[in-house]
Each structure stands twice: as C-alpha cells, then as structure tokens.
LOGU-367007 format. One line per 5 residues: number of its first residue (from 1); their letters; for each residue x, y, z of C-alpha. Coordinates in pm, whole numbers. Layout:
! residues N
NUM) a) X/Y/Z  ...
//
This chain:
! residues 465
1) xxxxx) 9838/3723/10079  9523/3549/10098  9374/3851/10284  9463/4126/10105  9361/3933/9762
6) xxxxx) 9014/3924/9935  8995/4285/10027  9112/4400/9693  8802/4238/9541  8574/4385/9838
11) xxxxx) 8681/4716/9761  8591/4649/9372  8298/4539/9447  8156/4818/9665  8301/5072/9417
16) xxxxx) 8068/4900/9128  7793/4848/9337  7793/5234/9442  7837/5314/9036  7521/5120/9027
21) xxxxx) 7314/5276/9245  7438/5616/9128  7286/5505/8768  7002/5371/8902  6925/5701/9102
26) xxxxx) 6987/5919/8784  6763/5686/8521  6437/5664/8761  6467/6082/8819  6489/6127/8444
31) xxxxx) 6202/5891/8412  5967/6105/8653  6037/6370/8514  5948/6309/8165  5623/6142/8319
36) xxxxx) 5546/6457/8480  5571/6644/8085  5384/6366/7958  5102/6444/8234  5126/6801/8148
41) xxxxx) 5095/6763/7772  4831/6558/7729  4587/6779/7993  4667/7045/7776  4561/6856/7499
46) xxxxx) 4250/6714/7659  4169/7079/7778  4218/7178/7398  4009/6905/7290  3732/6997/7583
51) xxxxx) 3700/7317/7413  3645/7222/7063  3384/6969/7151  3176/7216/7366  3233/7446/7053
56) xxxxx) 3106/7215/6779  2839/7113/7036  2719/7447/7011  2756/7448/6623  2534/7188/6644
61) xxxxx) 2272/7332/6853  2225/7661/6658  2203/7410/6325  1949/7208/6516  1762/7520/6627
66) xxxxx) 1759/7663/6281  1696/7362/6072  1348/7291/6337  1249/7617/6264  1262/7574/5893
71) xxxxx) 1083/7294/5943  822/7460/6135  853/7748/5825  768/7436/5622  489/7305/5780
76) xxxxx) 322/7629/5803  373/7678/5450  234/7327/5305  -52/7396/5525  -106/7748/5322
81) xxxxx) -45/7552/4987  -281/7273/5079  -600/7527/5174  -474/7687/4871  -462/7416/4625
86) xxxxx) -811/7282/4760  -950/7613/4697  -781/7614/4315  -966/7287/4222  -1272/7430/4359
91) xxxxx) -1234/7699/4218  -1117/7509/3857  -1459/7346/3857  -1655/7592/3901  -1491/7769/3590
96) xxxxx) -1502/7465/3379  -1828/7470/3478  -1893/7845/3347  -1674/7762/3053  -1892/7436/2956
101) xxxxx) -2197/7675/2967  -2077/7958/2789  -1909/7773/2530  -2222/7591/2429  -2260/7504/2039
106) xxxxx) -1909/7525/1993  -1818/7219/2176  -2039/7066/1868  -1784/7283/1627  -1483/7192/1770
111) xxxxx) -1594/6814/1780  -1652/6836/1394  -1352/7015/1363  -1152/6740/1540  -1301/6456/1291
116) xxxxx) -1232/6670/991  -860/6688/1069  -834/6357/1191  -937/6281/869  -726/6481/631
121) xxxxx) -416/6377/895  -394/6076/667  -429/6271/369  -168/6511/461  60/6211/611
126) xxxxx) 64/5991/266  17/6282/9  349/6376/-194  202/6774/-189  326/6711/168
131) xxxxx) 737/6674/40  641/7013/-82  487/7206/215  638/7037/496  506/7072/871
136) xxxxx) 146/7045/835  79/6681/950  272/6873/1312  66/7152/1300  -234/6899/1246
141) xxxxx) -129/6740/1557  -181/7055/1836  -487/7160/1619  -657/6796/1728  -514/6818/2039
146) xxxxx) -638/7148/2088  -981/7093/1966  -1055/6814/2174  -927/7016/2502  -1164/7087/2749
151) xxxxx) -979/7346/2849  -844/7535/2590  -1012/7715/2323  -938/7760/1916  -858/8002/1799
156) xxxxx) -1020/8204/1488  -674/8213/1284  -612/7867/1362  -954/7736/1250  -855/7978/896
161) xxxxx) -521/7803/922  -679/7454/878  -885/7596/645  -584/7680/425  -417/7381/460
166) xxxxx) -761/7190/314  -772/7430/7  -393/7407/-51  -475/7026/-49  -746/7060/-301
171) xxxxx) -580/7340/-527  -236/7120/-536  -398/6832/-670  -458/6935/-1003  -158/7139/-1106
176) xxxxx) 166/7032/-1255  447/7196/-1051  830/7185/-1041  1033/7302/-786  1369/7170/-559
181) xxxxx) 1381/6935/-296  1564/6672/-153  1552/6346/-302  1678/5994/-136  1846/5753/-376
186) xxxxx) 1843/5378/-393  2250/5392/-235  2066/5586/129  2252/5927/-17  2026/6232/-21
191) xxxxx) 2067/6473/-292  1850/6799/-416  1676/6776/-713  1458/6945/-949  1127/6759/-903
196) xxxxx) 822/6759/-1117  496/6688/-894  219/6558/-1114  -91/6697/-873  -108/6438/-573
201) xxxxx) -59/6116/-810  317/6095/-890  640/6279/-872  954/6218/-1134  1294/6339/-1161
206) xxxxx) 1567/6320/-1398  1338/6049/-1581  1276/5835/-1271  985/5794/-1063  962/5912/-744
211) xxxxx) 747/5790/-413  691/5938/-71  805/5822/244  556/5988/532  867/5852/810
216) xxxxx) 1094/6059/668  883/6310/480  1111/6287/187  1057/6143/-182  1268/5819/-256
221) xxxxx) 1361/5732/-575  1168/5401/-667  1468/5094/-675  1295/4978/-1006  1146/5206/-1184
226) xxxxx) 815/5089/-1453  881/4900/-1758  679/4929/-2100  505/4574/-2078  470/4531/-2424
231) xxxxx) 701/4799/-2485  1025/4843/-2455  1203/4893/-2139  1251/5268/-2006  934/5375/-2200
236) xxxxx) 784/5527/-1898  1067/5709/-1768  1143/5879/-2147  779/6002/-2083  862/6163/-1770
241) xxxxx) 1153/6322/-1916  937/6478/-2142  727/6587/-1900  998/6778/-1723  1138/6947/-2039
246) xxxxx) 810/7068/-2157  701/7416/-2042  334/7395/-2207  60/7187/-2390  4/6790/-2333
251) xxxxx) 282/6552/-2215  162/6179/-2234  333/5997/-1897  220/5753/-1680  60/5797/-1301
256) xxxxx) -102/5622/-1028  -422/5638/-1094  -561/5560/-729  -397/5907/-636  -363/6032/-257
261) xxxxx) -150/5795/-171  172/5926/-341  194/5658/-554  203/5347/-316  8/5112/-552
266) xxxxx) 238/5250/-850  553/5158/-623  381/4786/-568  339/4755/-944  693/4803/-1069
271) xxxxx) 775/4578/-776  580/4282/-862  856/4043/-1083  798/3995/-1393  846/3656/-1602
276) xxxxx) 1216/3594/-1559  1236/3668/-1221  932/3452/-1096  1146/3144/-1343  1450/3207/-1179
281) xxxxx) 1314/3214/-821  964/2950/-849  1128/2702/-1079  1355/2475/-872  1561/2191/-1017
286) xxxxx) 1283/2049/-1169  1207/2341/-1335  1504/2424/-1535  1535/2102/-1635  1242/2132/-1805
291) xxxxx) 1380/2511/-1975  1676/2281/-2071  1511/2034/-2222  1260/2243/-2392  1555/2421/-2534
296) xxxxx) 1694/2145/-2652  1368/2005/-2803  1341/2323/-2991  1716/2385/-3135  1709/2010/-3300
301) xxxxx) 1385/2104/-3427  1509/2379/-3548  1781/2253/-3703  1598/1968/-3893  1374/2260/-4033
306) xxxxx) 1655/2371/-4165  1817/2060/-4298  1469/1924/-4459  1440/2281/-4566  1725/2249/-4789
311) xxxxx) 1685/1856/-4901  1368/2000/-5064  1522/2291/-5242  1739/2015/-5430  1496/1759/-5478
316) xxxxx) 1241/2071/-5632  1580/2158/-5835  1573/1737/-5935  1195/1776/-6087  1302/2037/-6281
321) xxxxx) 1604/1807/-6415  1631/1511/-6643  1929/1371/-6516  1949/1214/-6149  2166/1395/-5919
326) xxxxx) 2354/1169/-5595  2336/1557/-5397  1904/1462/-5316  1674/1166/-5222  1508/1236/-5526
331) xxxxx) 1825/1182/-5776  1967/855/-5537  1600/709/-5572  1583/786/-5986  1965/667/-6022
336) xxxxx) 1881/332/-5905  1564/304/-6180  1810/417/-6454  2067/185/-6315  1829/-72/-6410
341) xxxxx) 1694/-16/-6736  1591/-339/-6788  1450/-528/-6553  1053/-636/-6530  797/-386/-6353
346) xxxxx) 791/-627/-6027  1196/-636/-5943  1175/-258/-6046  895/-149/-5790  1124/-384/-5489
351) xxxxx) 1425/-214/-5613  1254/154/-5600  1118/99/-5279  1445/-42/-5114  1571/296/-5199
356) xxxxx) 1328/470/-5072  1318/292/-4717  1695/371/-4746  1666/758/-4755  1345/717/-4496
361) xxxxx) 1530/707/-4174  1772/1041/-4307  1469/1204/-4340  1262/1076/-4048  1564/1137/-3763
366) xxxxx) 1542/1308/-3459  1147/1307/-3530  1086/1063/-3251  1349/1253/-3008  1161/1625/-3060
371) xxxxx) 808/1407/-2981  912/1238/-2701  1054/1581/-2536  721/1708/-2635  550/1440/-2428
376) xxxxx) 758/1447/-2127  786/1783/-2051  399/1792/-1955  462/1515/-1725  734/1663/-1579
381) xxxxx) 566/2009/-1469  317/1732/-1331  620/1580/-1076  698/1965/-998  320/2060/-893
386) xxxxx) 318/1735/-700  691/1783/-539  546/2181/-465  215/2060/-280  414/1788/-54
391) xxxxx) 648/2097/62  337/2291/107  176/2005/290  502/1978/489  494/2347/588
396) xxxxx) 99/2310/698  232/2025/927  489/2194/1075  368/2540/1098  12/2539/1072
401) xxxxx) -205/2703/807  -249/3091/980  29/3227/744  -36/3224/394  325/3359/315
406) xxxxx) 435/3066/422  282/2834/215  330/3068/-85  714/2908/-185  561/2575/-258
411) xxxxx) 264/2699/-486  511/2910/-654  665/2589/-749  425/2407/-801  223/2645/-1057
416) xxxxx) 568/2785/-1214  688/2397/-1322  311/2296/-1473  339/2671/-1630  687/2601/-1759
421) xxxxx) 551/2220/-1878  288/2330/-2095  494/2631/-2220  783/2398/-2356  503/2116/-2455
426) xxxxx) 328/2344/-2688  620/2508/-2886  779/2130/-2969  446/1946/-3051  393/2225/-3307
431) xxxxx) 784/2213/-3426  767/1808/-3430  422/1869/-3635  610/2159/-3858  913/1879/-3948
436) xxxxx) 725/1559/-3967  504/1725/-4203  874/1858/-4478  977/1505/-4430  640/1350/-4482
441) xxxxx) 623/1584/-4809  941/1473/-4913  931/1119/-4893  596/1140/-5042  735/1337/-5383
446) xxxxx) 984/1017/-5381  689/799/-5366  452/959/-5651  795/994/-5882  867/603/-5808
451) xxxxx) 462/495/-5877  507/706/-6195  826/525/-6323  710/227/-6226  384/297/-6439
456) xxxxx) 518/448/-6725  785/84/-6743  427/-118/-6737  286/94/-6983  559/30/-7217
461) xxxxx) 594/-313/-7198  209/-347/-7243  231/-142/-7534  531/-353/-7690  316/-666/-7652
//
C-alpha cells in the first residue's frame, strides 16, 4: 500500500514538473521574440531620427552660410556709408562755409529780426487781441527758430508775415471791436460769448469784465468783478453794459490803464479785499471784541441822545409853562419850591439843590460807561499790535526772515486791531462829548431856574422889610 501511495505522488509530480517546463519554454520564446520587435523598432526609429538630424543640420548650414554673407553684405555696406557720411560733413562745411559768405549782411537782418520777435512774443503772449487772432505766439515760435538757424534761410513772405502780425498789433489797439468767442466762467464751464474788446486794455461781456489767460489762450471771466469805491456796487459793470449796447459816440467805462497786459493789474485790483474782508480775516479775537464793544459804546450812546433828547423837549415845554409838571426835571425841581412857599431863602436854596442832585444821576447815567469804552478800546488795539508782533517774532524764530508772506498774518493783526482801536475810540469820545454836553445843558437850565427862584424869594423878603 505503502508503495503504490508513493508512486502515485511520483507520477504527480513529474506530470507538474513537465507542465512547468512546458510554460517555462513557451514564456522565455515569447519574450525573445518581442525583444527582437523591440530591437527592430527602435533602429527604425533611430534611423528615422538619423535622418532628420543630418537634415536640420543642413538647414542649419545653408542659414549659417546665408546669414555670414549678409553679414559680409553688411560690412561692405557700412564701409560705403562711413566714406560716404565723412564725405557729407565735408562736404556740409564747405557749404556752410559758402552759405556764411554769401549770406553776408543778412545774418545782421535776421539777428535783428530774431530780437524784434522775441520781443513782441511777450506782447503777443499777454495781449487779449491774441483771444482774437489765435496762433501767432506758434507761428512766432518757428519764425525765431528759423531766424536764428544757421542753416536755414527766411523767407520773404514770412518776414511780410511778421510784419503783419506787428501792424495788426498796433492797428488792434485802438479800436473798439465785438465779435464771438469762447469765454471760461468762474464754475471751469466754457461758453461762447459776444465779447466787446476795448483795444488791448480790457475785454467785457454781458456786463462783466473779462481777463486773458496766455495758458489757455482763452478770456476768463474775472471771479470778482470791480466795485464803485465810493459808488455803489456794480457801477462798473452797468458801464460796460453800455458799452456793449451802444453802436456809436462816447461810452464812459472803466479800463486798465497800464494796457498790454490784458488787464492783469485790473484783475489784481478787484482782487485786493476791501474793508470787511481785511476785518473779518486780520482782526482775531481781540479784534471783534473791540467791534463789539465799540458797538455797544455807540448804541447806549445813542440811546441816551435820544432819551436826553426828549427830557429837554419837556423841560423847554416847562419854561414855557407856569405850572410845574412831575413828566420833567424842570417841573419835579419847581414843585418842590412851590411845595414850600414859605420857608426862608437858606432852607429854600438846600431844599432846591437836594432836588437837583436827585435828578443829577438820571441825567448823568451811562456817561461814565460810554467814556470808559472810549478809553479802553485804544488800549485794547494796543494788546492786539503787541499779541500780532510776538506771533510775528515767533514766525522769525521759527522760520527765519527770507519770506515776507510769512510774517504778513501777524502785521495784519497787529495793524487791523490798533486800526479797529482808534476807529471805535473816536466815534464814542465824540458821542460821550455829544451826551455829556444835553445833560450838562439840562442840569444847568435846572440850576439858573433854581438861582432865579431863590433870588426872586430874597428879593421879596428884602423888599417886605
């Protein structure tokens, strides 16, 4: 049993071991033979790839070839161009030459030439006729540049050209013209106009003067236009109205009289600020309390004008009346000597003048207040011109005394508060001078009418002894 168990499993083994080797011989044949299409493949592929390398090498070799000969091409050529170019500037110089000789004088012409419209280049750049006839400060330009060439040569229409432009200059400057254009308005919006052109001083439209910007060769209406000093406000521009509705004759209006400028100095004028404007902005805290107190110095001045004003109408309407009235100084003052019809000359004259020091202080009040604003407000345009000089001093210290501007803010101050000192000073020692003086009047009637009575009682009683 034993045996044939063992040559059962013999036998199996030899048949897998022969399956083994049969699978073995079949795998390693395939293998070969798929190296052997490998090997094949990729020498066709190298031979492919031979042959396009030997092609682009000979790409490459015709580029080379041409681009050396292009080269060479090159070479040949700058070497032309160079003996060329060398014989140009020789031959340049020698014709500048020839042309500085044969041009003689009129290298003396064109230098005059060159100074003249350098100098009417400012002309033409700042005059308003410009707005008008734009383009000649750029033909100004090439004519300059042209004149001073050494090179090239004027010609006889341009020199007549230049010519023109001088005389239309001239001519311009003394007529009144109207005509449209565009105009720039205070809001940056551009508009077209009718303007009126007053020769090269001033330009106005729709009332309102006009000045000319050479940057943008256009006329800008002025932000603030002229006021009428003296006279009202707008009197200027109803002038230039009139000027631009009248066809002939004589129109009265204002200009810059400087002229050729298109009205620069004119614009600087109406810009300078006027009274309230330098108060509002030089004054400071020191400043307007002075204006306030000034103010109020002059109302209660006012007002005790007024008062004293009337007290005398009805102590003038007392004279004129037998009986005493309580409504006046006067009539309180006469009550109390008919009050006391009997008593002796002395007690009389205390009791008169007891009434008179009563209605004294009614009379006399706010006297005191209206001097004492006139005294300090002197003093106190004095503490502004010295609080203005220490900021100036300040500024020196900090940023030196080069820049005038800078130092301007504190003299403003500083002259604006004495200015504003005096100004309210002189106005309330004249009112306080103005009331003291009614009140000094009335209190002296009241006086003379108590002396009287008081004499006239002595003279009775001397004539009943």
């Amino acid at each position: 049993m034993k045996t044939t168990i063992k040559t059962l499993g013999l036998t199996v083994s030899t048949l897998l071991l022969a399956s083994f080797v049969n699978a073995q011989t079949l795998n390693t044949s395939e293998l070969l033979q798929r190296v052997e299409e490998d090997r094949v493949a990729e020498s066709q592929e190298y031979r492919d790839r031979v042959a396009e390398f030997q092609s682009a090498s000979s790409q490459q070799e015709a580029v080379l070839e041409r681009t050396q000969q292009r080269v060479a091409e090159q070479e040949r050529l700058q070497t032309e161009l160079s003996d060329q170019f060398e014989a140009n500037e020789i031959e340049i110089s020698d014709k500048r030459e020839i042309l500085r000789d044969r041009r003689g004088d009129l290298n003396e012409l064109f230098g005059t030439l060159q100074g003249v419209a350098g100098d009417f280049m400012s002309t033409f750049t700042g005059s308003i006729i410009s707005a008008q006839y734009p383009g000649r400060t750029d033909y100004l330009e090439g004519f300059i540049e042209r004149a001073g060439s050494t090179t090239e040569q004027l010609a006889i229409d341009e020199i007549e050209r230049f010519w023109y432009f001088m005389q239309q200059e001239m001519t311009e400057s003394g007529k009144v013209v109207k005509y449209s254009g565009p105009v720039a308005l205070p809001s940056g919006e551009t508009v077209t106009r009718q303007i009126t052109r007053i020769g090269s001083f001033n330009a106005v439209s729709e009332g309102e003067y006009l000045s000319y910007n050479s940057d943008l060769g256009t006329l800008q209406v002025l932000p603030r236009q002229p006021s009428g000093g003296m006279l009202s406000r707008g009197y200027y521009q109803s002038q230039a109205e009139e000027l631009e509705n009248a066809s002939s004759g004589y129109v009265k209006v204002g200009i810059d009289p400087t002229g050729g400028i298109g009205g620069q100095v004119f614009a600087n004028l109406v810009n300078f600020p006027t009274v309230d404007e330098q108060v509002r902005n030089n004054s400071g805290p020191i400043g307007f309390t002075i204006i306030g107190v000034g103010i109020i110095g002059v109302l209660v001045a006012l007002i005790r004008s007024l008062m004293l004003t009337l007290v005398a109408m009805k102590v003038s309407r007392q004279l004129k009346s037998d009986k005493p009235m309580k409504n006046n100084p006067l009539g309180r003052v006469l009550g109390v000597a008919e009050s006391n019809p009997n008593v002796d000359t002395e007690t009389l004259e205390l009791k008169l003048g007891e009434a008179i020091l009563q209605e004294t202080p009614s009379l006399e009040r706010f006297l005191t207040f209206i001097k004492i604003i006139a005294t300090i407000a002197p003093l106190m345009g004095l503490l502004g011109t010295v609080t203005g000089m220490i900021q100036v001093f300040q500024q020196i210290t900090v940023y030196g005394a080069g820049d005038p501007t800078i130092m301007a803010g504190g003299i403003s101050v500083a002259l604006m508060t004495t200015v504003l000192g005096i100004t309210v000073a002189i106005p309330t020692v004249l009112m306080h001078t103005w009331v003291k003086s009614k009140s000094d009047n009335i209190i002296h009637i009241l006086e003379e009418q108590a002396t009287g009575m008081i004499a006239e009682k002595a003279e009775k009683r001397a004539a009943s002894h």
